[in-house]
VOGU-3710 file (C-alpha; in Angstrom, 3 decimals, decimal comma):
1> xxxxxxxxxx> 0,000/0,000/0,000  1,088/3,707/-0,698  2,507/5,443/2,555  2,581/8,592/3,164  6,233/9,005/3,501  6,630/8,564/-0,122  7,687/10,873/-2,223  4,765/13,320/-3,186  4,968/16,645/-4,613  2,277/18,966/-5,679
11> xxxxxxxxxx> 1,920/18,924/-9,488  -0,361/22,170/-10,316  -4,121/23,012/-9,730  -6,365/22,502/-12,394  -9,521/23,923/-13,113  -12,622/22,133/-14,874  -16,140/23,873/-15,250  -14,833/26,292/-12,004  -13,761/23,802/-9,769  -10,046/23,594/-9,077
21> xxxxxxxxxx> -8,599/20,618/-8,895  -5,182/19,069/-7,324  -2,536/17,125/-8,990  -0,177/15,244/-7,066  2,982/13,416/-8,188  3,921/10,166/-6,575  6,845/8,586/-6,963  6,219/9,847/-10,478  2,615/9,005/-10,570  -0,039/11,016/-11,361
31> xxxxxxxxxx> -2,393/11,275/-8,507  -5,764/13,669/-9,413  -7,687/14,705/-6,467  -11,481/12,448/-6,373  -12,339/14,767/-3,364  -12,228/18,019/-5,501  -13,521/16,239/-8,160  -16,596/15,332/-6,055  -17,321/18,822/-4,847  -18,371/19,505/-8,617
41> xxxxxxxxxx> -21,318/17,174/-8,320  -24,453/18,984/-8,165  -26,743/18,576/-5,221  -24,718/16,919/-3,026  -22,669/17,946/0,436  -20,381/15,434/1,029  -17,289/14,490/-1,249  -16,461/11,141/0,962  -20,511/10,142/0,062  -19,826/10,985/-3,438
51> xxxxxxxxxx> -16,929/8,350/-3,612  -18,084/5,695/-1,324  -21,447/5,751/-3,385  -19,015/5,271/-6,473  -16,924/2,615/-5,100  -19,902/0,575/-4,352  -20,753/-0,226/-7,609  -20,291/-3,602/-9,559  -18,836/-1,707/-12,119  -16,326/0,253/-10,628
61> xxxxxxxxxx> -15,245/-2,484/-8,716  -14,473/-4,362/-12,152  -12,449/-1,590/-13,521  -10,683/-0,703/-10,456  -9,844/-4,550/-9,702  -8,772/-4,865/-13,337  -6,705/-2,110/-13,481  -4,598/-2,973/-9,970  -4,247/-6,521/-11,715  -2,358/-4,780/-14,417
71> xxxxxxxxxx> -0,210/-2,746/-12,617  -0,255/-3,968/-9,208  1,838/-7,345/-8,367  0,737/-7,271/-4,894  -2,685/-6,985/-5,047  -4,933/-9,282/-3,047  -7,512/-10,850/-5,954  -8,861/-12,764/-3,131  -9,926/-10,107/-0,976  -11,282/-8,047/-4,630
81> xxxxxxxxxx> -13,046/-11,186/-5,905  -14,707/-11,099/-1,920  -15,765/-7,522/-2,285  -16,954/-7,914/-5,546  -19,444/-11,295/-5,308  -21,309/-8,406/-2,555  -21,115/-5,525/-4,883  -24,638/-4,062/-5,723  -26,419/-5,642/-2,893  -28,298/-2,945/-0,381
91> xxxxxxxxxx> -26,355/-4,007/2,226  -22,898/-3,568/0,403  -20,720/-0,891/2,248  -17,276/0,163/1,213  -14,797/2,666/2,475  -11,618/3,725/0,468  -9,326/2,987/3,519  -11,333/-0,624/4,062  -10,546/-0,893/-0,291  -7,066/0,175/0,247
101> xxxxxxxxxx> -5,833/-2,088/3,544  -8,167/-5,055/2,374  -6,616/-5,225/-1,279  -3,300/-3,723/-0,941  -4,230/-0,966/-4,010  -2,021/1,390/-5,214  -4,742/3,197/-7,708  -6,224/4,899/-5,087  -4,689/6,534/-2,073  -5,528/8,230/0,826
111> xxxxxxxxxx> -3,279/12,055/2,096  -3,653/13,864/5,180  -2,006/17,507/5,792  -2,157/20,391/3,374  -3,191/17,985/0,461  -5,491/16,300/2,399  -7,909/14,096/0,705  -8,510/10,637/-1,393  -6,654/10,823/-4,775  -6,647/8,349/-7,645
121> xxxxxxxxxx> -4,163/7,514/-10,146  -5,195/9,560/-13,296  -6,328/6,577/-15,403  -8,693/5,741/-12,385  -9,720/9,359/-11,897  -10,854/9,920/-15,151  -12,833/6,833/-15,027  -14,436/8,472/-11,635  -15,491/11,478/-13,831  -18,381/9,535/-15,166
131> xxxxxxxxxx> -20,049/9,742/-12,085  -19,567/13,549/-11,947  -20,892/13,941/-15,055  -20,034/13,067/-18,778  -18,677/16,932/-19,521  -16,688/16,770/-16,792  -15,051/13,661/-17,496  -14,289/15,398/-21,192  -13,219/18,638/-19,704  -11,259/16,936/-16,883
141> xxxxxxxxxx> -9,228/14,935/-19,482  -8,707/17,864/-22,010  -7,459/19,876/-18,561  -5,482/17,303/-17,515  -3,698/16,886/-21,121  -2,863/20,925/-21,069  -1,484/20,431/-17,821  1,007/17,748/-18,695  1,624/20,075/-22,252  2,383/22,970/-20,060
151> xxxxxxxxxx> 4,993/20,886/-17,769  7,051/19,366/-20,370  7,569/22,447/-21,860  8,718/23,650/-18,318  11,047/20,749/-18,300  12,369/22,204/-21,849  12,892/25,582/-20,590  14,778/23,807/-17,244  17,128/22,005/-19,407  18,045/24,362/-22,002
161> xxxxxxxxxx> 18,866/26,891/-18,784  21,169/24,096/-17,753  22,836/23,571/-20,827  23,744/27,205/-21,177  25,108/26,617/-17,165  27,646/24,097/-18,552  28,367/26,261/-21,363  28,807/28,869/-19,445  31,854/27,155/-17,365  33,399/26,718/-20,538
171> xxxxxxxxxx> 33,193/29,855/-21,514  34,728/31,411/-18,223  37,585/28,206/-18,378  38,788/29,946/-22,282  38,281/33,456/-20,692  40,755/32,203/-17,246  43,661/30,427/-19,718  43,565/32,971/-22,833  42,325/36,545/-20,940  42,809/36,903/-17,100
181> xxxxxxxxxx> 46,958/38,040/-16,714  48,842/36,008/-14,126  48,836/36,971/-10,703  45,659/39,108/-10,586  43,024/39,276/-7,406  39,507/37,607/-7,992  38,328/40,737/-7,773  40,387/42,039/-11,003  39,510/38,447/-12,280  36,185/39,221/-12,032
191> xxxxxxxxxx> 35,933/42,274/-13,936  37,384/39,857/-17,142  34,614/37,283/-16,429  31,703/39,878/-15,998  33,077/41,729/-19,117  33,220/38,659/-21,273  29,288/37,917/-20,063  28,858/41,040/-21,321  29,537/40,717/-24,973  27,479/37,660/-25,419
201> xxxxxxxxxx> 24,617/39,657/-24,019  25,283/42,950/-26,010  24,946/40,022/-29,115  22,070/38,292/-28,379  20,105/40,895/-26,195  21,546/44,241/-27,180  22,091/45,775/-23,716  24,658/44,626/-20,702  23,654/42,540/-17,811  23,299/46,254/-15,795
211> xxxxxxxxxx> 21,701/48,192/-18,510  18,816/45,344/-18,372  18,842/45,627/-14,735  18,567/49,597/-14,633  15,409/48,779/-17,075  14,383/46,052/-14,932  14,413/47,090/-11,152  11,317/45,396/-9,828  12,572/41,849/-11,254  14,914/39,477/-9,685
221> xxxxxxxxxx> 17,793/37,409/-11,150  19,219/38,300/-14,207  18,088/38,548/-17,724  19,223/34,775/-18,997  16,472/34,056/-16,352  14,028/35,613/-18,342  15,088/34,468/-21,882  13,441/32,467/-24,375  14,315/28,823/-25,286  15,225/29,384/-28,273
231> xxxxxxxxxx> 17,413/32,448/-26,836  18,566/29,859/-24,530  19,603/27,243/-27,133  20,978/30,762/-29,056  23,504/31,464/-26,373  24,429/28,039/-25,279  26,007/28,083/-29,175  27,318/31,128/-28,780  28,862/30,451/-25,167  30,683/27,806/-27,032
241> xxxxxxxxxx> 32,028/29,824/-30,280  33,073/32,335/-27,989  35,020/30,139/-26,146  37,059/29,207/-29,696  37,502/32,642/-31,103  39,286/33,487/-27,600  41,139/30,735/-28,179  42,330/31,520/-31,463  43,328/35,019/-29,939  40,467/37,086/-31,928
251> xxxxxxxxxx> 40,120/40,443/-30,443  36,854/41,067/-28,417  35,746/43,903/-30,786  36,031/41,688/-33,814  34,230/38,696/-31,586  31,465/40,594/-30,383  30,850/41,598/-34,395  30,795/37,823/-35,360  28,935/36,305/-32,108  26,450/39,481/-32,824
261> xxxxxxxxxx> 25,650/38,185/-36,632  26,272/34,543/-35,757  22,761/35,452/-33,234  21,043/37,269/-35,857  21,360/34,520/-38,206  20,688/31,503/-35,363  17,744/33,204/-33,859  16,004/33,747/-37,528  16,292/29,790/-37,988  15,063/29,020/-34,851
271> xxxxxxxxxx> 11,851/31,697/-34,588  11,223/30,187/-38,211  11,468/26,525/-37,316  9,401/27,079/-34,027  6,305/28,831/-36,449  6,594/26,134/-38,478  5,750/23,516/-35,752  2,768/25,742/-34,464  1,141/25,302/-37,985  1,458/21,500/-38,915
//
């Protein structure tokens, strides 16, 4: 059975037909809320009714058994088949914690604390939509897709950002061997490494790092933080070409000309490329 000491981390909120909705991640799992879900349904008070009503059912039962069979390797069929040979009589009661420590199921799980609530792994929680209401299932699922859309491009951003980190050490490794003069303080050094920085910005963005921060004052971080992927991807190449024309001794005035038309000429391709993927 899921603990609560695994790892869990709060995905995003989602909204469908004005009712937001939590997303958890479990051990890389996603985990939609069924108690927000259940506060959508019309007419009734009680989330926990909402679900135990649900969980009764022959049906669900089926598809909930059928699904931990798939995915779950320690699932007790024995206790399922028991629940399900009562499901759909009057007298058939069934809790989500009595479910969860009678079966050993992973599809469903139960969080206390800020998160608090009974959560279902996303193939199970769009299932559970039905009993919300057809739309909502729809809606829930077209959410849930833009959600995921949304993160991986996140995870795009992230990585790009930390390519241009490594690129960046290379950078300041040609600027240390080929620019900084022997027996200088950091401080000096650091003039060298911050003036270096400088001319890839003044080629890609047109200003300095503290022209864009006298233009900037309310934001934090600098203004890589606030690029573009494709400006991103941009100066990770151009991180790297710098780091060869200082090591074939070009002067930074005839560098910053080159890295400068070298952006022009990237960032053209890649705004072109990027349109064309929008329309297919």
């Amino acid at each position: 059975m899921r603990k609560d000491n695994e790892k869990t981390r709060t995905l995003a909120k989602m909204e469908v037909q004005g009712t937001p909705i939590t997303v958890l991640s479990v051990d890389k799992n996603d985990y939609i809320s069924l108690t927000d879900m259940a506060n959508a349904k019309e007419n009734e008070s009680r989330a926990a009714d909402i679900i135990k009503n649900w969980l009764r059912n022959r049906y669900t039962l089926e598809f909930l058994g059928t699904w931990e069979q798939i995915h779950n390797p320690s699932f007790k069929v024995v206790e399922f088949d028991h629940f399900k040979s009562r499901a759909g009589l009057p007298s058939f009661v069934l809790s989500v914690s009595e479910w969860i420590d009678k079966t050993n199921s992973v599809g469903i799980i139960v969080k206390k604390g800020r998160y608090g609530g009974t959560y279902a792994h996303k193939d199970i929680a769009f299932e559970f939509g039905s009993a919300i209401s057809v739309p909502f299932k729809l809606y829930l699922i077209e959410e849930f897709q833009r959600l995921k859309e949304r993160e991986q491009a996140q995870w795009g951003w992230s990585a790009k950002r930390e390519l241009s980190k490594i690129n960046y050490h290379i950078h300041t490794d040609a600027i240390k061997r080929n620019l900084i003069p022997k027996e200088v303080t950091p401080r000096q050094a650091s003039f060298v490494y911050a003036n270096e920085a400088d001319v890839l910005n003044v080629a890609l963005f047109g200003l300095t790092a503290q022209e864009w921060r006298d233009a900037h004052p309310d934001l934090k971080g600098n203004l890589r933080d606030y690029a573009s992927i494709n400006e991103l991807i941009c100066l990770s190449n151009m991180e790297n070409l710098n780091a060869v024309f200082i090591n074939e001794g070009l002067p930074q005035n005839e560098r910053l000309i080159k890295l400068n038309q070298i952006a022009i000429h990237q960032m053209r391709i890649l705004e072109n490329t990027q349109k064309k993927s929008l329309l297919k």
